[in-house]
SERO-4910 file (N, C-alpha, C, O; in steps of 0.05 Angstrom, whole numbers):
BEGIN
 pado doro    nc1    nc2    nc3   cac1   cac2   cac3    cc1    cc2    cc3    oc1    oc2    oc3
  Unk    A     17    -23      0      0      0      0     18     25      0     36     26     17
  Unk    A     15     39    -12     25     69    -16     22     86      0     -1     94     -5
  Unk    A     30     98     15     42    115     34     58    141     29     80    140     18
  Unk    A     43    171     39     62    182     35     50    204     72     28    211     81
  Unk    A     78    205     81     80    219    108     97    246    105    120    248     98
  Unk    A     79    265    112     85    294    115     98    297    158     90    287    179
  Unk    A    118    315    150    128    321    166    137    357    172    133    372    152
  Unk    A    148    369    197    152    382    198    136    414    209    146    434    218
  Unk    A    114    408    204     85    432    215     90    438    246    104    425    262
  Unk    A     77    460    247     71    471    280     76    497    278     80    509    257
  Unk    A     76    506    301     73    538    301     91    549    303    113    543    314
  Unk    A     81    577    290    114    600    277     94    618    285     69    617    283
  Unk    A    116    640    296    106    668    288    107    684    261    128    684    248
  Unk    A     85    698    251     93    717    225    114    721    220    124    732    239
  Unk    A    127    719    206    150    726    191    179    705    197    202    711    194
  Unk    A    169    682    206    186    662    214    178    640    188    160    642    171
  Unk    A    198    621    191    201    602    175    198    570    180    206    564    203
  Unk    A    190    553    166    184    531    169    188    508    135    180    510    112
  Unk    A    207    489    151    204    466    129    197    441    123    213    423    130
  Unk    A    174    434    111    163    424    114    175    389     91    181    388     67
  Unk    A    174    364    112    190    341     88    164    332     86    143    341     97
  Unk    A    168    306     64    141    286     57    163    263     41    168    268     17
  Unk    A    173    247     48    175    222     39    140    193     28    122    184     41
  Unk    A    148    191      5    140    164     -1    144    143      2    165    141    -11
  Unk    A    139    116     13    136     94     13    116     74     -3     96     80    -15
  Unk    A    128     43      2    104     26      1    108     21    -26    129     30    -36
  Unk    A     88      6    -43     90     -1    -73     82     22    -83     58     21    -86
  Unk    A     93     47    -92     95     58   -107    120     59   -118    140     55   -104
  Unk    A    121     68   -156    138     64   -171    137     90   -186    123    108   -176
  Unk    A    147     94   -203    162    110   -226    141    135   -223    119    139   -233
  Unk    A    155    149   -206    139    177   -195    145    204   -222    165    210   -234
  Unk    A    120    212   -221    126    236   -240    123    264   -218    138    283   -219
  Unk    A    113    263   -210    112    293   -198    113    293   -164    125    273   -159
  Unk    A    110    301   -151    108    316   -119     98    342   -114    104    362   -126
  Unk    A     84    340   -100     78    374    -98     72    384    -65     89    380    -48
  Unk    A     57    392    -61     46    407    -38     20    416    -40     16    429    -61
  Unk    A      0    414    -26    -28    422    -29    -39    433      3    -34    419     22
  Unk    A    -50    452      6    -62    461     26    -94    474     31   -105    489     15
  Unk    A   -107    463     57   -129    472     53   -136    492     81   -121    486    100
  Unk    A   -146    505     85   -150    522    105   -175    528    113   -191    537     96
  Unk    A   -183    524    135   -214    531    145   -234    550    140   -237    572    149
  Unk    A   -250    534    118   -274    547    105   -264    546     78   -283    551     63
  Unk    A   -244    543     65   -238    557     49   -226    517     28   -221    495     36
  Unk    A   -227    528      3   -220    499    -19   -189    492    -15   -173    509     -7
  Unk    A   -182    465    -19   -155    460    -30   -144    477    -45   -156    485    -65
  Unk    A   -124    483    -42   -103    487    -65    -84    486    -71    -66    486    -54
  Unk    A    -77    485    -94    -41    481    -98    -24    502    -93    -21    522   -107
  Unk    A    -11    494    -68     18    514    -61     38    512    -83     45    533    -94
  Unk    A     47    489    -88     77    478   -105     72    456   -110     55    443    -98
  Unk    A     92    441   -138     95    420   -161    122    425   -163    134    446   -164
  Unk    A    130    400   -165    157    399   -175    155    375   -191    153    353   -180
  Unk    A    155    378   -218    161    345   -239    186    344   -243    201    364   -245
  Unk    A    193    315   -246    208    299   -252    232    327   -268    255    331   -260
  Unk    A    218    342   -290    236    356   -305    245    368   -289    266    377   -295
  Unk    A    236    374   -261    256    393   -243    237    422   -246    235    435   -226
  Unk    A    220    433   -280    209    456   -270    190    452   -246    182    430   -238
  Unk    A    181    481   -235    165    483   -209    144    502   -217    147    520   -233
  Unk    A    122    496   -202    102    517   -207     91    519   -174     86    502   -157
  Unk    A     90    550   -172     77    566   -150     50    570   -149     39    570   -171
  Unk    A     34    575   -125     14    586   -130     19    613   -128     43    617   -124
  Unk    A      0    642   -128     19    669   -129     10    674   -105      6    699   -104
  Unk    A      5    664    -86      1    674    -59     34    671    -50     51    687    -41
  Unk    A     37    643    -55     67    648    -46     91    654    -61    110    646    -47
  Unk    A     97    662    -76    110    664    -94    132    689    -77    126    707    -61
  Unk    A    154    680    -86    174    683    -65    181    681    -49    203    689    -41
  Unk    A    163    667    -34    166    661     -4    169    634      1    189    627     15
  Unk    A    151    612     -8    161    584     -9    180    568    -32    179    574    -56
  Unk    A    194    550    -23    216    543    -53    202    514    -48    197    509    -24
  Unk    A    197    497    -66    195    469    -68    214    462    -76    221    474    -96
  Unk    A    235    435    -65    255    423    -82    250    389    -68    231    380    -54
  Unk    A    273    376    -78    267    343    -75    281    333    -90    293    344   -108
  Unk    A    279    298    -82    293    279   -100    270    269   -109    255    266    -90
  Unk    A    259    259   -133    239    243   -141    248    213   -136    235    195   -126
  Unk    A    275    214   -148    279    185   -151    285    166   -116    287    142   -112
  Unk    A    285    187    -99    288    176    -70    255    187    -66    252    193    -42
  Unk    A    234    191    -80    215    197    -64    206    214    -46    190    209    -28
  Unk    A    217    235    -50    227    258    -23    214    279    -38    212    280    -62
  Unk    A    205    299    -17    198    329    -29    196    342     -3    190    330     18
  Unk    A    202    372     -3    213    379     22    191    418      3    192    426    -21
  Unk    A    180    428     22    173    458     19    184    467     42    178    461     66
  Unk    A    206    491     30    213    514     47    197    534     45    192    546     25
  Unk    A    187    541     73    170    569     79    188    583     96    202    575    115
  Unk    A    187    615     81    193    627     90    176    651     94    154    650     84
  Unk    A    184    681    111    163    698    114    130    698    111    113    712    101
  Unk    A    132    670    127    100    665    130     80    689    140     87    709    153
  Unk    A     64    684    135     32    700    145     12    681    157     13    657    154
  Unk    A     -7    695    172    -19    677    184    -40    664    165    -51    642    171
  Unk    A    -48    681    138    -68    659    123    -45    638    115    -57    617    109
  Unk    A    -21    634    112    -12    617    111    -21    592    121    -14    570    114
  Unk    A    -41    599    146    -39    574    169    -62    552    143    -74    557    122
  Unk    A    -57    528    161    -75    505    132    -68    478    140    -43    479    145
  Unk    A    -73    465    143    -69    431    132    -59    425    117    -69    416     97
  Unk    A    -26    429    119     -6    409     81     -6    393     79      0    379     98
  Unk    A    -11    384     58    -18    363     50      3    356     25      8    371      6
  Unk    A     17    328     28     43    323     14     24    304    -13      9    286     -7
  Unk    A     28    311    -40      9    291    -69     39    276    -85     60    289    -89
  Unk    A     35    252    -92     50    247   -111     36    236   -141     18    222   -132
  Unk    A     35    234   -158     33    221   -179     52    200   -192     76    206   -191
  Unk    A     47    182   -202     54    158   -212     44    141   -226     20    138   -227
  Unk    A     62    124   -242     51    107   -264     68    109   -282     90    120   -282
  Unk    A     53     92   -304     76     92   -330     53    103   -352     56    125   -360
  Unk    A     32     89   -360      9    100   -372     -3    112   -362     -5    136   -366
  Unk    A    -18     98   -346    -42    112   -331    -35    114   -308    -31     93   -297
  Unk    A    -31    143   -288    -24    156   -275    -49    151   -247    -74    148   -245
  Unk    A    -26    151   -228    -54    154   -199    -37    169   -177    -13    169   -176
  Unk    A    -46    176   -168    -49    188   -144    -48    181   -124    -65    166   -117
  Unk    A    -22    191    -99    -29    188    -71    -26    212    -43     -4    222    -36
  Unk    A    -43    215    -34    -40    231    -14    -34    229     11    -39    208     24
  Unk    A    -19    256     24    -13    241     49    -35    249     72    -55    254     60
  Unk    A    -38    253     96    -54    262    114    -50    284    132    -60    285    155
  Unk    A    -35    303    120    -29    327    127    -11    334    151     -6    319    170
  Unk    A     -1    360    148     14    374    179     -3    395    176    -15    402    156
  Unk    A     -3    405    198    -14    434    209     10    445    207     33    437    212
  Unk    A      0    466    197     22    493    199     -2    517    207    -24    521    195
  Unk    A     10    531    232     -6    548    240     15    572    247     38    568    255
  Unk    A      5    597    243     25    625    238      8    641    247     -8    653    233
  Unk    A     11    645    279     -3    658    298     20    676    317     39    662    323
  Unk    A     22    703    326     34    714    348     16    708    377     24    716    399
***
C-alpha cells in the first residue's frame, strides 16, 4: 500500500520560517511529480507547489517568493521551504505524488498543520 507521510508543521510566528519534508513509501513506482497542497478553514484546497520529474516548479501566487519546493523524485522525497510566513498561511499540508507509466494515480498524504499565529 502506498504511503506518503508529511512532516515538519507547528507553530511559527509571522514572519518566521518553516520546512516542511514528505517522503513516499510502500508499492509505489516511477513517480512523476510531488507537490504540496493546502487547505485552510472554510476555504477549498489548493495548490501551493509542483515539482516534476523535469525539475520545473510551479507556484501558487500567494506564495510566490516566499516558499521554494525542491526534492529527489527518484528517492521519493519532497521537502517545501517556507519562508516569511503570514498567518493565512496557516492550513493543513498536504504532501500529493503522482505515478505510473500510462495511466497515472495518485497518492496523498494526511497532512501537517502549519499554523502562523503571534
Amino acid at each position: 500500500q502506498v504511503q506518503l507521510v508529511e512532516s515538519g508543521g507547528g507553530l511559527v510566528q509571522p514572519g518566521g520560517s518553516l520546512r516542511l519534508s514528505c517522503a513516499a513509501s510502500g508499492s509505489i513506482f516511477n513517480i512523476k511529480a510531488m507537490g504540496w497542497y493546502r487547505q485552510a478553514a472554510g476555504k477549498q484546497r489548493e495548490l501551493v507547489a509542483v515539482i516534476p520529474r523535469d525539475g520545473s516548479t510551479k507556484y501558487a501566487d500567494s506564495v510566490k517568493g516566499r516558499f521554494t519546493i525542491s526534492g529527489d523524485i527518484d528517492a521519493n522525497t519532497v521537502y517545501l521551504q517556507m519562508n516569511s510566513l503570514k498567518p493565512e498561511d496557516t492550513a493543513v499540508y498536504h504532501c500529493n505524488a503522482v505515478f505510473g507509466v500510462v495511466t497515472y494515480r495518485e497518492s496523498w498524504g494526511q497532512g501537517t498543520l502549519v499554523t502562523v499565529s503571534s
